[in-house]
C-alpha positions as CSV (number, residue, x, y, z in Angstrom):
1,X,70.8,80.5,71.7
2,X,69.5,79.1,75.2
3,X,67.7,82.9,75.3
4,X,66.5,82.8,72.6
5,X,64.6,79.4,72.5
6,X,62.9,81.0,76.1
7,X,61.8,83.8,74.5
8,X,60.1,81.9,71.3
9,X,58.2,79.3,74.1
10,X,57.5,82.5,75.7
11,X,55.6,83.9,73.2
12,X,53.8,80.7,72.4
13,X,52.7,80.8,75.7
14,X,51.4,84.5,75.7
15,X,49.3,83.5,72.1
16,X,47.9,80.7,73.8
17,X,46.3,82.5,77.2
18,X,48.8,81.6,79.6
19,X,50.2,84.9,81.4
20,X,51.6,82.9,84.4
21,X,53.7,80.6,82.3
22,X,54.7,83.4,79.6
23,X,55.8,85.4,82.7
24,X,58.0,83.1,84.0
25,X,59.6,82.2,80.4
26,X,60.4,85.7,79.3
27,X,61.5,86.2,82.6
28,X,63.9,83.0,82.8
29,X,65.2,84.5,78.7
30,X,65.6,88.1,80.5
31,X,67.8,86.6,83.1
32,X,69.8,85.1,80.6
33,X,69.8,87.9,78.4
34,X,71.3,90.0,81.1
35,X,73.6,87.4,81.8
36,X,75.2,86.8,78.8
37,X,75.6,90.9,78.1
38,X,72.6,91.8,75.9
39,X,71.3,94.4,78.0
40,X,68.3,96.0,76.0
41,X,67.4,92.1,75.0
42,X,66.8,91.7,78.8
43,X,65.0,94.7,79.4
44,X,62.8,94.3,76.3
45,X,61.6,90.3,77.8
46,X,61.6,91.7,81.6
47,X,58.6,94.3,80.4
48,X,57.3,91.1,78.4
49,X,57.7,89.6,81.6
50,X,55.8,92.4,83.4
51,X,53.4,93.1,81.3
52,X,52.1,89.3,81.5
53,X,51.9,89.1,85.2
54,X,53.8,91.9,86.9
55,X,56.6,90.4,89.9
56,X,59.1,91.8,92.0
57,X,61.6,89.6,90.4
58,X,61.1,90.8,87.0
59,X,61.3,94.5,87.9
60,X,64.3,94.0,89.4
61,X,65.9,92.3,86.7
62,X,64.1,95.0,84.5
63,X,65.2,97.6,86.6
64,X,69.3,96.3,86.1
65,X,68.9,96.1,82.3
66,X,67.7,99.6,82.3
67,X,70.3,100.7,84.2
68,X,72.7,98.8,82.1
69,X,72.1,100.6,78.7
70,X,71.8,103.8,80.5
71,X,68.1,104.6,81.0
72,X,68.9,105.9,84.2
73,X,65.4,107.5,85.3
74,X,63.6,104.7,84.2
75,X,65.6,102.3,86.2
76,X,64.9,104.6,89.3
77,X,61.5,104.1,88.8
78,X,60.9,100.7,88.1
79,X,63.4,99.8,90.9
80,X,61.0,101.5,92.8
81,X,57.9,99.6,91.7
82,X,60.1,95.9,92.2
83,X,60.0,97.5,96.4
84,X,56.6,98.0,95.9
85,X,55.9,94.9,94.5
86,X,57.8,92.6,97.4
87,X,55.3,92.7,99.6
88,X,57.8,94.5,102.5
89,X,59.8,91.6,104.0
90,X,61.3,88.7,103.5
91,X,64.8,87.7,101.3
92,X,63.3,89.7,98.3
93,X,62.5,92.8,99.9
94,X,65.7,93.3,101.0
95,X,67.1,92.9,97.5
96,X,64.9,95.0,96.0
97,X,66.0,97.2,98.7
98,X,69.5,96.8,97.4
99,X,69.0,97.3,94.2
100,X,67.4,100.4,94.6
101,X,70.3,102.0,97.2
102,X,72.7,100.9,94.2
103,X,70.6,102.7,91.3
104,X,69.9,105.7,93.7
105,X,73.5,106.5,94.0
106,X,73.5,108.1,90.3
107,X,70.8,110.5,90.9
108,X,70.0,110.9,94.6
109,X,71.0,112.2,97.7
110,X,73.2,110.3,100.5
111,X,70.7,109.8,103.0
112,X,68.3,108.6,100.1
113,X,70.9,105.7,99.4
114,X,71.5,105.6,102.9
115,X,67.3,105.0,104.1
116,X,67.2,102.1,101.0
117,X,70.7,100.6,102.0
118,X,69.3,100.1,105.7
119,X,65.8,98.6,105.0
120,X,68.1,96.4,103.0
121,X,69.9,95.0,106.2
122,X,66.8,95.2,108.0
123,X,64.6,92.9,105.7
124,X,67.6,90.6,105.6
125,X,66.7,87.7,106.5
126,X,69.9,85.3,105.6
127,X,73.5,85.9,105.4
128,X,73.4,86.7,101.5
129,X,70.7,89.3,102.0
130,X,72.6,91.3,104.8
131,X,75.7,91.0,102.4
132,X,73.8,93.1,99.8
133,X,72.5,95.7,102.0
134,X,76.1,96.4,103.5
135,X,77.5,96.3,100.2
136,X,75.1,98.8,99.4
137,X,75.5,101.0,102.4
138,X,79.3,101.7,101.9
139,X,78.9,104.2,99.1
140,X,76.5,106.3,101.2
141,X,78.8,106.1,104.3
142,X,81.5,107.6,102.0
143,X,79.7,109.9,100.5
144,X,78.8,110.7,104.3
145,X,82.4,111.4,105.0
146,X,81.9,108.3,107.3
147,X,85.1,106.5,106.2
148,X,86.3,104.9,108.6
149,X,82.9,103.1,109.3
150,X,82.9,102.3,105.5
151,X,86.1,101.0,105.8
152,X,85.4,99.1,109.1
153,X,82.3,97.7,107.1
154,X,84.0,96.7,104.1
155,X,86.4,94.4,105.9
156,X,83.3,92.8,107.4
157,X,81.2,91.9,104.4
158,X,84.6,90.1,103.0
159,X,85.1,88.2,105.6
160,X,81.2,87.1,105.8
161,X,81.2,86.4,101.6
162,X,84.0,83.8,102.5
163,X,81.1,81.5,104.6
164,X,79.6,78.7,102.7
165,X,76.9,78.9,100.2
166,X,77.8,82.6,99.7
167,X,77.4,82.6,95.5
168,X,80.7,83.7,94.1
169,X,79.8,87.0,92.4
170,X,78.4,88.4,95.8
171,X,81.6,87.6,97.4
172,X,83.7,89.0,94.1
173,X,81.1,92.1,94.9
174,X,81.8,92.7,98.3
175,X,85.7,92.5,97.3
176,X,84.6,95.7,95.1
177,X,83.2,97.3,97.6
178,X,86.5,97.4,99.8
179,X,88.4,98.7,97.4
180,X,85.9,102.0,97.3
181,X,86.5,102.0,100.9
182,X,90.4,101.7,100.4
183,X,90.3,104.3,97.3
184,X,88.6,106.5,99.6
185,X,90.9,106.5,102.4
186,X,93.9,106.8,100.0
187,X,94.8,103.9,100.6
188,X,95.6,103.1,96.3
189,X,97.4,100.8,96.1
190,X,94.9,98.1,98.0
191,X,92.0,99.6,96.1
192,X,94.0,98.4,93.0
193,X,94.7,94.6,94.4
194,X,91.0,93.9,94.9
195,X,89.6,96.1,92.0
196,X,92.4,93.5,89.9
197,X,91.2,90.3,91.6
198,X,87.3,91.3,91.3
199,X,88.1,92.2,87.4
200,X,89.6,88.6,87.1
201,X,86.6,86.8,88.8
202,X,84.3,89.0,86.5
203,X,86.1,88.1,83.1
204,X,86.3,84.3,84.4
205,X,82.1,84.3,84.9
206,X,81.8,85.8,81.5
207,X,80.3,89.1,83.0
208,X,81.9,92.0,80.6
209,X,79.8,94.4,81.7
210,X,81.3,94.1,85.5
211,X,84.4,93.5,84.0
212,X,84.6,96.7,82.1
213,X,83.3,98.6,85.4
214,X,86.6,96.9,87.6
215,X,89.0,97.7,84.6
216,X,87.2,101.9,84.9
217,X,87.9,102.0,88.4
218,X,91.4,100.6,88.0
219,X,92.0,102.9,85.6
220,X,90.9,105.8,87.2
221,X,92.8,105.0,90.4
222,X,96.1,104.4,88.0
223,X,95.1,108.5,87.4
224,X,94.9,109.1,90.8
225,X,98.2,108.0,91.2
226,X,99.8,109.9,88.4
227,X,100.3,106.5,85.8
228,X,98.4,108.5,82.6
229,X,99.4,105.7,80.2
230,X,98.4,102.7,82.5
231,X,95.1,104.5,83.2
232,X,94.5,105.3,79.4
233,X,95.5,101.5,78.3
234,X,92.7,100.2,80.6
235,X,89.8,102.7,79.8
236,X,90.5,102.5,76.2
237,X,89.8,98.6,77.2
238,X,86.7,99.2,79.3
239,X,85.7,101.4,76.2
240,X,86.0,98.7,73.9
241,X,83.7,96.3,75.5
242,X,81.4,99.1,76.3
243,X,80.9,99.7,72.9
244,X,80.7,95.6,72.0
245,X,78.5,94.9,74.8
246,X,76.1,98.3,74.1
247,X,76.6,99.9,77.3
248,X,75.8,103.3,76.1
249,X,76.0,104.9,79.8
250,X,79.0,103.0,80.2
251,X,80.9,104.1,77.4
252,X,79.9,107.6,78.2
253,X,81.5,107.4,81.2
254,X,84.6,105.5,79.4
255,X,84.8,108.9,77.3
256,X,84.5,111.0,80.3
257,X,87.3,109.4,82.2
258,X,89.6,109.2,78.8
259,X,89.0,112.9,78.8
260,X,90.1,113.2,82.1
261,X,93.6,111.4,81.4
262,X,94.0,113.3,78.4
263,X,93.2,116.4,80.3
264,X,95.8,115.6,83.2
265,X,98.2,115.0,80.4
266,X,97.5,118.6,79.0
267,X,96.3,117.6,75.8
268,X,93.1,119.9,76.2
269,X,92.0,119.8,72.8
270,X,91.4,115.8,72.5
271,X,90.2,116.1,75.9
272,X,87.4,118.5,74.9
273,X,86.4,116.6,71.7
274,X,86.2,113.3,73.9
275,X,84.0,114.8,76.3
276,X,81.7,116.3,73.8
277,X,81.4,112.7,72.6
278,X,80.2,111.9,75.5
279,X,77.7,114.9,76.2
280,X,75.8,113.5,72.8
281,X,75.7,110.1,74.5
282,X,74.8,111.0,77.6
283,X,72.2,113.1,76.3
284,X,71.0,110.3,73.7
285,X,70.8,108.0,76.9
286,X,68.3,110.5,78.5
287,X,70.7,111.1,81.3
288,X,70.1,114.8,81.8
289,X,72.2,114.5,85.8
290,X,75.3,112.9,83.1
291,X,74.8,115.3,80.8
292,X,75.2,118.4,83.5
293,X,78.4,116.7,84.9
294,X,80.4,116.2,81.7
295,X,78.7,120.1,80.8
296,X,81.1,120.7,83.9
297,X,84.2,119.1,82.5
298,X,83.7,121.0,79.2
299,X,83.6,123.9,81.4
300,X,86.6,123.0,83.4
301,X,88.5,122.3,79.9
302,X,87.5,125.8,78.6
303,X,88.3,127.6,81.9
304,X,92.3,125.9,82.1
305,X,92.3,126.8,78.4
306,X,91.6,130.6,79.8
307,X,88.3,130.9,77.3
308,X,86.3,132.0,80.4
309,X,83.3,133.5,78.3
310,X,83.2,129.2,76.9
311,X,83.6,128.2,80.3
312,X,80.9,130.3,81.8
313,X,78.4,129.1,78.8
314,X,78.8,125.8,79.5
315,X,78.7,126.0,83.4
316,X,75.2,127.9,82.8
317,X,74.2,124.8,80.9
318,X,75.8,122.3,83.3
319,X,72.9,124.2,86.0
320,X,70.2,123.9,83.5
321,X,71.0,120.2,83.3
322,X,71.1,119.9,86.8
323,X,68.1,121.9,87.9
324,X,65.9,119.8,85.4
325,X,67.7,116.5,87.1
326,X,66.5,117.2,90.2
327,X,70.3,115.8,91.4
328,X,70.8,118.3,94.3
329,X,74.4,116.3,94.8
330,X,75.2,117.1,91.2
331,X,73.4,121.3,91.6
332,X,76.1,121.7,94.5
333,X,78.6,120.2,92.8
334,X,77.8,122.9,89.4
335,X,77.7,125.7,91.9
336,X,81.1,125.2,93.0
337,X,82.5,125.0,89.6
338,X,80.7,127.6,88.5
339,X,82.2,130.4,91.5
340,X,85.8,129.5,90.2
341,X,85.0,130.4,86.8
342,X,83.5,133.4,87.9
343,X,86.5,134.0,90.4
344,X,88.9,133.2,87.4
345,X,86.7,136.1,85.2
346,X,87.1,138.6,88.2
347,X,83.8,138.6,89.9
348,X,84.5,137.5,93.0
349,X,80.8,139.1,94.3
350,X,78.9,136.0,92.0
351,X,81.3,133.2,93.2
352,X,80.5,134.0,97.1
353,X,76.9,134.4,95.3
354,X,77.4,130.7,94.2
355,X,78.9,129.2,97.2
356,X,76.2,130.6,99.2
357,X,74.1,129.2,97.4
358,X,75.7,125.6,97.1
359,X,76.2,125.4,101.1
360,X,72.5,126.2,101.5
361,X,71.6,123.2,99.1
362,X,73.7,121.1,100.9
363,X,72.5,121.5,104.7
364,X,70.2,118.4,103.9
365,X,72.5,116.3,102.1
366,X,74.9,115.6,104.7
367,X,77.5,115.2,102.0
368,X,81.2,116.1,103.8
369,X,82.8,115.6,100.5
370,X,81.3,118.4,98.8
371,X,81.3,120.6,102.2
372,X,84.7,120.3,101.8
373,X,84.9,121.3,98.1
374,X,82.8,124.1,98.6
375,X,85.5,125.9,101.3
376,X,88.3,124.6,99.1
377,X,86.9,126.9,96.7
378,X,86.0,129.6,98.5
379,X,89.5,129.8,100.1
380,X,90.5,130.2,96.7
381,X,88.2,132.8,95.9
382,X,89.3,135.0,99.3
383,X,92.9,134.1,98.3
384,X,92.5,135.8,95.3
385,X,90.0,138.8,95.9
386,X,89.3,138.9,99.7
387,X,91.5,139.2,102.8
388,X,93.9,137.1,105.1
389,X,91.5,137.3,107.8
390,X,88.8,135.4,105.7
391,X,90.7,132.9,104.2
392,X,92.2,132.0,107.9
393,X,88.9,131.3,109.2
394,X,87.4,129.0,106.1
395,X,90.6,126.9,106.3
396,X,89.5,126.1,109.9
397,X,86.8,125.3,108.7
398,X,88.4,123.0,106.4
399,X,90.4,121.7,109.0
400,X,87.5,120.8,111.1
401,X,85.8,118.8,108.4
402,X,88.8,116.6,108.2
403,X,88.7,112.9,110.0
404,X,91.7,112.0,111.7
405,X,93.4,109.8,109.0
406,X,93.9,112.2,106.8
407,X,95.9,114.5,108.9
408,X,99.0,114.3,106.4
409,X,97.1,114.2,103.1
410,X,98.1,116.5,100.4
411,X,94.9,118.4,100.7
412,X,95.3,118.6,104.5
413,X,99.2,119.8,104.6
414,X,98.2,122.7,101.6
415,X,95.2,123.9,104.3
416,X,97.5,124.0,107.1
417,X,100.3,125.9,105.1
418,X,97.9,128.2,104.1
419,X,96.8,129.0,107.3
420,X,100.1,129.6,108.2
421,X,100.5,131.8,105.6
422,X,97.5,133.6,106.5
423,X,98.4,133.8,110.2
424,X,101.7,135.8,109.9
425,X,100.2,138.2,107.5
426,X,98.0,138.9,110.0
427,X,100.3,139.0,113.0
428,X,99.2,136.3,114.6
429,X,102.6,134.9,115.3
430,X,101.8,132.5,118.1
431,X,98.6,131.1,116.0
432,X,101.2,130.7,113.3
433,X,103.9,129.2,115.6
434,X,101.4,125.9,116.8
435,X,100.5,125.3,113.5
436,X,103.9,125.0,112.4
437,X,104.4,122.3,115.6
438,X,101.6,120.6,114.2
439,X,103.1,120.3,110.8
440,X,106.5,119.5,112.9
441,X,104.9,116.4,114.9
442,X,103.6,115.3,111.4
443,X,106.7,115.3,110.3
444,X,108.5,112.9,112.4
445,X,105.7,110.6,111.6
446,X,105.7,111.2,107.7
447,X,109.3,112.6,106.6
448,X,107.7,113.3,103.1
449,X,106.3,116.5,105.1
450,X,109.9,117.7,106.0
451,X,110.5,120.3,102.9
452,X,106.9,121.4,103.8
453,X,108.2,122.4,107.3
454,X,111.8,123.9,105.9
455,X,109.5,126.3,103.8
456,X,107.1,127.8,106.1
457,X,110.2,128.3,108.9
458,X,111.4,130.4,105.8
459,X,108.4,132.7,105.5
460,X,109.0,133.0,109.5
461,X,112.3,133.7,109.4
462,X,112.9,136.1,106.2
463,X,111.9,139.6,108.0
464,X,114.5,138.9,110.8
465,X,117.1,136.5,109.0
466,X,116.9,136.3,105.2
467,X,120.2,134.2,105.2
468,X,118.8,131.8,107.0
469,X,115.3,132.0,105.3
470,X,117.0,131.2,102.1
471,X,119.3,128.5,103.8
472,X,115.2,126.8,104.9
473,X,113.8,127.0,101.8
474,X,117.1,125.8,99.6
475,X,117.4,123.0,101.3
476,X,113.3,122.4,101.2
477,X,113.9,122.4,97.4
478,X,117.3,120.0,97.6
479,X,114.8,116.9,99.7
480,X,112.0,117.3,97.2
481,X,114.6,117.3,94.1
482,X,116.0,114.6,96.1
483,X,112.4,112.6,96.0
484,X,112.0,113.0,92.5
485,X,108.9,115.8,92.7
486,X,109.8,118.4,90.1
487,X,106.8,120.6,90.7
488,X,107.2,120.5,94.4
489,X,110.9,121.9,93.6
490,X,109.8,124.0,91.2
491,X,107.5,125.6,93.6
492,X,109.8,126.0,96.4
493,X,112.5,127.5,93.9
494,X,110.0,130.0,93.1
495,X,109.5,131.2,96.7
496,X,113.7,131.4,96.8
497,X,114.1,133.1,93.9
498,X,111.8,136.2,95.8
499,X,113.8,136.0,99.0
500,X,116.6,136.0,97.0
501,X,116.0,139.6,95.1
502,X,114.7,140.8,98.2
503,X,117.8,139.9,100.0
504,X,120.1,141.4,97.3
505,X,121.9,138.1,96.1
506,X,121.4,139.1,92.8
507,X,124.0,135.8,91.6
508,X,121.7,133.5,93.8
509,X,118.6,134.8,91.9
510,X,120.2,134.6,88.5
511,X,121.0,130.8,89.2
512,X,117.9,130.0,90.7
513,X,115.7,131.7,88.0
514,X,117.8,130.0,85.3
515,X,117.0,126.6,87.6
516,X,113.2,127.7,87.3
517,X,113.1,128.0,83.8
518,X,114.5,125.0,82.7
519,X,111.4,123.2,84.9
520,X,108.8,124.9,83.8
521,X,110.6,124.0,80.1
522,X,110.2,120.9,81.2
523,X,107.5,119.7,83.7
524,X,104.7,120.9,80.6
525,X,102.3,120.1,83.5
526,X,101.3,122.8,85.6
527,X,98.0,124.7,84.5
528,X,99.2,128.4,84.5
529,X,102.6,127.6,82.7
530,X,102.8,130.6,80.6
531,X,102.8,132.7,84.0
532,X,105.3,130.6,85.8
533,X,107.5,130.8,82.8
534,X,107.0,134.3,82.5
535,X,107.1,134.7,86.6
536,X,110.9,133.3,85.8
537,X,112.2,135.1,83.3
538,X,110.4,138.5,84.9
539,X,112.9,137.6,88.1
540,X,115.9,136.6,86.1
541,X,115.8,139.8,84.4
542,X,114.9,142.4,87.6
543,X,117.6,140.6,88.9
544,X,120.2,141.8,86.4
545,X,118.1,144.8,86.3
546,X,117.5,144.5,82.2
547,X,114.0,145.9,83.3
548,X,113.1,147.1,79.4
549,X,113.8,143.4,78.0
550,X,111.5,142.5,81.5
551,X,109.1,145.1,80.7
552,X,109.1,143.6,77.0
553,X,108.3,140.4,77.5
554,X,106.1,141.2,80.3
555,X,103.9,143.1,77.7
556,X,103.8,140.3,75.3
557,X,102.5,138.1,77.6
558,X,99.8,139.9,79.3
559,X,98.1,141.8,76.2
560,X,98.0,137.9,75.0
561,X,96.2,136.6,78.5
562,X,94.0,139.7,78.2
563,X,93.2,139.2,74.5
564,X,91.9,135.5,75.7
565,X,90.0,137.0,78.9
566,X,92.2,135.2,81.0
567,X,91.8,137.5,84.5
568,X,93.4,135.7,87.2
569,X,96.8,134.7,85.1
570,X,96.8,138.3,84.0
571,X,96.1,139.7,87.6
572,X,99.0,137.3,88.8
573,X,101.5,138.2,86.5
574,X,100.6,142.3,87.3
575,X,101.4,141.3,91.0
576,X,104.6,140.3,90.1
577,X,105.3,143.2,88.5
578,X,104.4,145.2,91.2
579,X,106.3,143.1,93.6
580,X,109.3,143.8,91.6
581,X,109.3,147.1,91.1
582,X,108.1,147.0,87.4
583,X,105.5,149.2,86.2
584,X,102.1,147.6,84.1
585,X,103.2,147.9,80.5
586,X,99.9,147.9,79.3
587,X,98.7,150.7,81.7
C-alpha cells in the first residue's frame, strides 16, 4: 500500500541521518494510516514521526490515533503537548486547541472543554479554524445546560461549512454537531436526519471509523425513542466495523449501548454479560473513567434485578474506578447511582450521605445535567423514606433548573405532578391549585398533557366527590388508551382501581383490577412488574373481600422479594397491604 511504501522511505531516511525528511515521511504514512482505518499503524509512525523531529502536526495526528484505539489518557496528554508545541497562534494553534476540547470531553470537566473550545475560536484565524472551535464548543455548552446557545450555535457553523473552500468532512462534522444540539433539546427526530446524512458522507469518504460513530448515535437516539430493534440493528452494525477496523474503545462502547437495548427490552441477563464484555475491554484499553461507567451499568443491572448486595459491590468499584480517574463528571455521576441503590436497600441516611456529597463535587463543574440528576434522585429518596414537605421543596428546585423549552417534557410534567401531589398532602391547597393552571395552560398548547390534568383534578377532587374523582381519572385512562400508551393507562388504572375500593364500587374495582392485570400480563416492561402484578390481584381480591387467597399470595410474593433483598418492592407491596386493610403475613 500507498502507507506502506511511506513508511519503508521513511525508515531509509532515519538509517541514513536525515531526521527532518524521516519526520515528514512517517508523518505523511501516519496520515494515511489514519485515514484509511489502521489506527494503531498511525499512532505507531506519528511517534516515529515524533521521535525524529517532534511537530505540532504529528502530535495531533498522534494524539487522534491514540484516541482512536482507545488509549484515552495518553491521547490527553499528547494532545496537550501538540498545544504546547504550536507555538500559541496561528491556524494550528487553534486546531490543536480543538483537538484537545474534543479529547477532553471523555475525561474532564465542562469548563475544561469549555477554556480549550474558546482559545480555539480565538486563535482562529480563517473560516475553517473558527468552524472547529465552535464545533468543539457545543458539547461543553450542553453539558452546561446552555442549550439553547448550543442550539443557536449549531445552526451557525452549518450555515458557515456551506461557504467555499470549506473541506467536506468539516462541513459533514458540523452537520454532526447539530444533531447533538437537536438530540439535546429533544428534538429526535432532526438529530436522526443529520446523524443519517453525516453517516452517508462518512461511508462515501471511506472513513469507517466516523461512520461507525454516526450509526452509534443513531442507534442510540432510535432507543431514546422507544425503536429497540432499529437501535440494536445499527449498533450490532457499528459493532461490526468496530471490531474490523480495531477500535477497541469503540467497540466497548458498542457493547455498552447493546447492553443498554437489551436492558430496555428486559432481557437483563444478556445485558449483564454484554456489559461485562465490555468492562474487560474497557479495562484492557486502560480506560479506568470507562471502566467506572459500565461498573455503573452492571450496578444498575443488578439493582432492577433486586440483587442489591451485587449492586452495591459494583457501585463501590464504579467509585474506585472513578476516584483513580480523576473524572469528577463521572465521581458525581457514581454518587448518584450509588444513593439509589442504597435507597433501594433501606438506608436512606447513606443516600443523602451520597448526594451530599455528589452536589459538593459538582459546585465547580457547572454541569446542570447532573444538578438535575442529583435532585431527581433525591426526590426519590424523600419520596420513599422522608416527608412531603422535603420532596416539595427539591422539586422546586428541579423546576428551577429547567430552561424554558422543556416546560412540557416528560421529566418536567412528572416534577410538577409530584409537587402537586406533595402540595395537597400538605394542605397547601392554593400552592396545589396554580400548579394545576400551569399544567392546564400546557395543556392547551400540548393536548398529550390532557390525561395528566384529568388525573391530578382526581386526587383534588376524591375527599369531597369520589364520583367525580373516578369520572377524572377514567376518562384520563380512556385518552391515553386512546393514544396507544399502555403503561400510561396502566398507571392511571392503578390510581382508579384505589378510588374505586375506597369509594365502595366494589364491581368497578373488580373490572378495573381484571383490566390491570391483563397489562401488566402484557406490557412485560415496567421494572417492578412482580409488585404491580401482585398490587392487582391484592385489589381484585380485597375487593371481593377473599382476603385469605389475598393474604396468600401476598405472602408468596414478599418472603420471595425479601429472600432476594429486594427492600423497596417489599416495602411497597407492605403499603399496600396496609392501605387495604390487610395485615403483613410475614409479621
Amino acid at each position: 500500500s500507498g502507507r506502506a511504501v511511506l513508511a519503508l522511505a521513511a525508515g531509509h531516511r532515519e538509517a541514513a541521518g536525515e531526521p527532518a525528511a524521516a519526520a515528514a515521511l512517517w508523518l505523511r504514512a501516519a496520515e494515511a494510516a489514519l485515514a484509511h482505518n489502521a489506527s494503531r499503524e498511525a499512532s505507531d509512525w506519528a511517534a516515529r514521526s515524533r521521535a525524529a523531529c517532534d511537530t505540532c502536526r504529528a502530535a495531533m495526528v498522534h494524539a487522534r490515533a491514540l484516541r482512536r484505539i482507545g488509549e484515552v489518557e495518553a491521547s490527553v496528554r499528547v494532545s496537550r503537548e501538540a498545544v504546547a508545541l504550536s507555538g500559541g497562534a496561528g491556524a494550528e494553534a487553534s486546531e490543536a486547541w480543538a483537538d484537545l476540547a474534543g479529547i477532553l470531553q471523555l475525561s474532564s470537566s465542562a469548563a475544561d472543554v469549555d477554556h480549550a473550545a474558546r482559545r480555539a475560536i480565538e486563535l482562529a484565524t480563517d473560516r475553517p479554524s473558527w468552524i472547529r472551535g465552535g464545533n468543539a464548543l457545543v458539547p461543553a455548552l450542553i453539558a452546561r445546560g446552555r442549550t439553547e446557545e448550543a442550539s443557536r450555535l449549531g445552526d451557525e457553523l452549518v450555515e458557515a461549512a456551506e461557504a467555499p473552500g470549506i473541506p467536506g468532512t468539516l462541513a459533514t462534522r458540523c452537520r454532526e454537531v447539530r444533531a447533538y444540539t437537536r438530540y439535546a433539546t429533544r428534538r429526535y427526530e432532526e438529530a436522526i436526519r443529520d446523524w443519517e446524512a453525516a453517516a452517508e458522507s462518512w461511508k462515501a469518504a471511506g472513513d469507517r471509523f466516523a461512520y461507525a460513530n454516526a450509526l452509534n448515535n443513531i442507534a442510540i437516539t432510535e432507543n431514546t425513542l422507544d425503536r429497540p430493534e432499529q437501535a440494536m440493528a445499527r449498533h450490532r452494525e457499528a459493532e461490526r466495523i468496530r471490531r474490523e477496523i480495531g477500535d477497541r474503545l469503540g467497540l466497548a462502547i458498542s457493547l455498552t449501548n447493546i447492553s443498554n437495548v437489551l436492558h430496555r427490552l428486559r432481557d437483563y441477563d444478556a445485558a449483564l454479560a454484554l456489559a461485562r464484555e465490555a468492562l474487560a475491554l474497557r479495562r484492557s484499553c486502560g480506560d479506568v473513567a470507562g471502566a467506572g461507567l459500565t461498573l455503573g451499568n452492571i450496578a444498575l443491572i443488578h439493582r432492577l434485578q433486586g440483587r442489591i448486595s451485587e449492586a452495591l459491590a459494583a457501585m463501590r468499584e464504579a467509585a474506585q474506578m472513578r476516584t483513580i480517574s480523576g473524572n469528577l463528571v463521572e465521581f458525581c455521576d457514581g454518587l448518584i447511582h450509588f444513593a439509589r441503590i442504597h435507597s433501594d436497600h433501606g438506608d436512606p441516611a447513606a443516600a443523602r450521605e451520597c448526594l451530599a456529597e455528589a452536589r459538593r463535587s459538582m459546585k465547580s463543574l457547572d454541569r446542570v445535567d447532573l444538578q438535575r440528576s442529583a435532585i431527581w434522585t433525591a426526590i426519590a429518596v424523600e419520596d420513599a423514606h422522608g416527608t412531603p414537605a422535603a420532596g416539595a421543596e427539591l422539586r422546586r428546585q428541579y423546576l428551577a433548573l429547567c430552561p424554558p423549552e422543556e416546560t412540557t417534557s416528560d421529566q418536567v410534567l412528572t416534577v410538577l405532578a409530584g409537587l402537586f401531589g406533595s402540595l395537597l398532602v400538605l394542605g397547601r391547597h392554593d400552592e396545589a391549585g396554580e400548579v394545576l393552571r400551569q399544567l392546564e395552560e400546557r395543556a392547551r398548547i400540548d393536548p398529550a398533557i390532557h390525561p395528566l390534568v384529568h388525573g391530578l383534578k382526581a386526587r383534588r377532587a376524591f375527599d369531597r366527590d369520589p364520583a367525580g374523582a373516578i369520572r377524572e381519572v377514567a376518562e384520563a385512562a380512556r385518552l391515553v388508551r386512546e393514544s396507544g400508551s399502555a403503561p400510561a393507562e396502566f398507571e392511571f388504572l392503578t390510581e382508579l382501581v384505589e378510588f374505586q375500593c375506597a369509594a365502595g364500587d366494589v364491581d368497578g374495582a373488580v373490572r378495573t383490577g381484571a383490566r390491570i392485570e391483563d397489562l401488566a400480563r402484557t406490557l412485560n416492561l415496567v421494572e417492578d412488574f412482580p409488585i404491580l402484578l401482585a398490587g392487582a390481584r391484592l385489589r381484585s381480591l380485597a375487593a371481593r373481600e377473599q382476603r385469605g387467597e389475598a393474604l396468600q399470595m401476598a405472602d408468596g410474593v414478599l418472603r420471595d422479594l425479601d429472600a432476594r433483598g429486594a427492600v423497596r418492592q417489599a416495602r411497597s407491596l407492605r403499603t399496600l397491604l396496609g392501605k387495604l386493610g390487610l395485615s403483613d403475613p410475614t409479621a
